[in-house]
N, C-alpha and C positions, 0 to 999 in steps of 0.2 A: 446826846451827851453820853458818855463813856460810866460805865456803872461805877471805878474808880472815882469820875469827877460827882458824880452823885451822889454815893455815898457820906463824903463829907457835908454834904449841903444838909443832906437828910439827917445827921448827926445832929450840925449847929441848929437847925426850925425845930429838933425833938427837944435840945436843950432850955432852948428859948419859951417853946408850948409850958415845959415842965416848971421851967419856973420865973418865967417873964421877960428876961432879958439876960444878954451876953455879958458883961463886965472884963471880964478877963478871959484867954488861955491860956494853959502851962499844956504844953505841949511835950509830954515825958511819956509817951510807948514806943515800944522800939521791939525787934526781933535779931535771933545772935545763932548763927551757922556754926556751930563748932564744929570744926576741923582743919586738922593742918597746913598749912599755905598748897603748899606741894600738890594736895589731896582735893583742894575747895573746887566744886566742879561749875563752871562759869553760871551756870543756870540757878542755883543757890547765890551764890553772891548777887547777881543782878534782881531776885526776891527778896535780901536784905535790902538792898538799895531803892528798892519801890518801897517796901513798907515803911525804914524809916526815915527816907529823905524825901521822895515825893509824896509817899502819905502827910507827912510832919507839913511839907510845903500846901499838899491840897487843902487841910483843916485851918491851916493858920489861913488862907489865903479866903475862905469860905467863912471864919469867922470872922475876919476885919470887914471883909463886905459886907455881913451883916451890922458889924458896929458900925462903920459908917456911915450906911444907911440910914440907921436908926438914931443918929447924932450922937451915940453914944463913946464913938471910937477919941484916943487922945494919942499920942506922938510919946512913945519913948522920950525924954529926955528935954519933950518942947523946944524943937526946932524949929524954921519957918517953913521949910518945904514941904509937900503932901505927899506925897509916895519918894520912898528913896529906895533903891534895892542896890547894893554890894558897896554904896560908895562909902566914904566916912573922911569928916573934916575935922581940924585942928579942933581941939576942944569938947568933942564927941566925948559924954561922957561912960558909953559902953560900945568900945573898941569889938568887941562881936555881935553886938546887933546890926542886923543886913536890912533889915524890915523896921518903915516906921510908916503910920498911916495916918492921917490930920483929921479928927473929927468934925470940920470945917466942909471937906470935902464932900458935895451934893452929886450925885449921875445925873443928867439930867433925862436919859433916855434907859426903861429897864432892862435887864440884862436877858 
């Protein structure tokens, strides 16, 4: 396992020891390269886009597995499907949620 995909694990189990269970994420750090378009040299932009798009995706994705597991996870907006990633149907009532996860949903084999 990749010390990237690790870390967030090891995040979500330190939160959970600290204070019993996951409930929610808000998902708000992020990192910001300043300089001008012209100027931004491809190796800095691609360390923004790990920190705050695939970090943001690792942690979110590390804590719904624990909610689910743990029967605690619920679906945005109570839909009937279990996992949804990019799609979105008439009457969706948040037009930018990508991620929704069914606290219904069992593994049946551990990861």
């Amino acid at each position: 396992m990749s010390a990237m995909r690790s870390r967030p694990q090891s995040l979500v189990a330190d939160a959970c020891a600290a204070f019993g269970a996951l409930d929610i994420l808000v998902n708000n750090a992020g990192i910001v390269h300043a300089a001008d378009f012209l100027d931004l040299a491809e190796a800095d932009f691609d360390r923004v886009l790990r920190v705050n798009l695939k970090g943001a995706f690792l942690v979110g994705q590390a804590a719904a597995r624990r909610m689910v597991d743990a029967g605690q996870g619920r679906q945005a907006g109570g839909h009937d499907h279990q996992h949804e990633l990019g799609q979105r149907r008439a009457g969706d009532p948040q037009p930018g949620a990508l991620l929704r996860v069914e606290g219904r949903h069992r593994r049946s084999s551990p990861r």
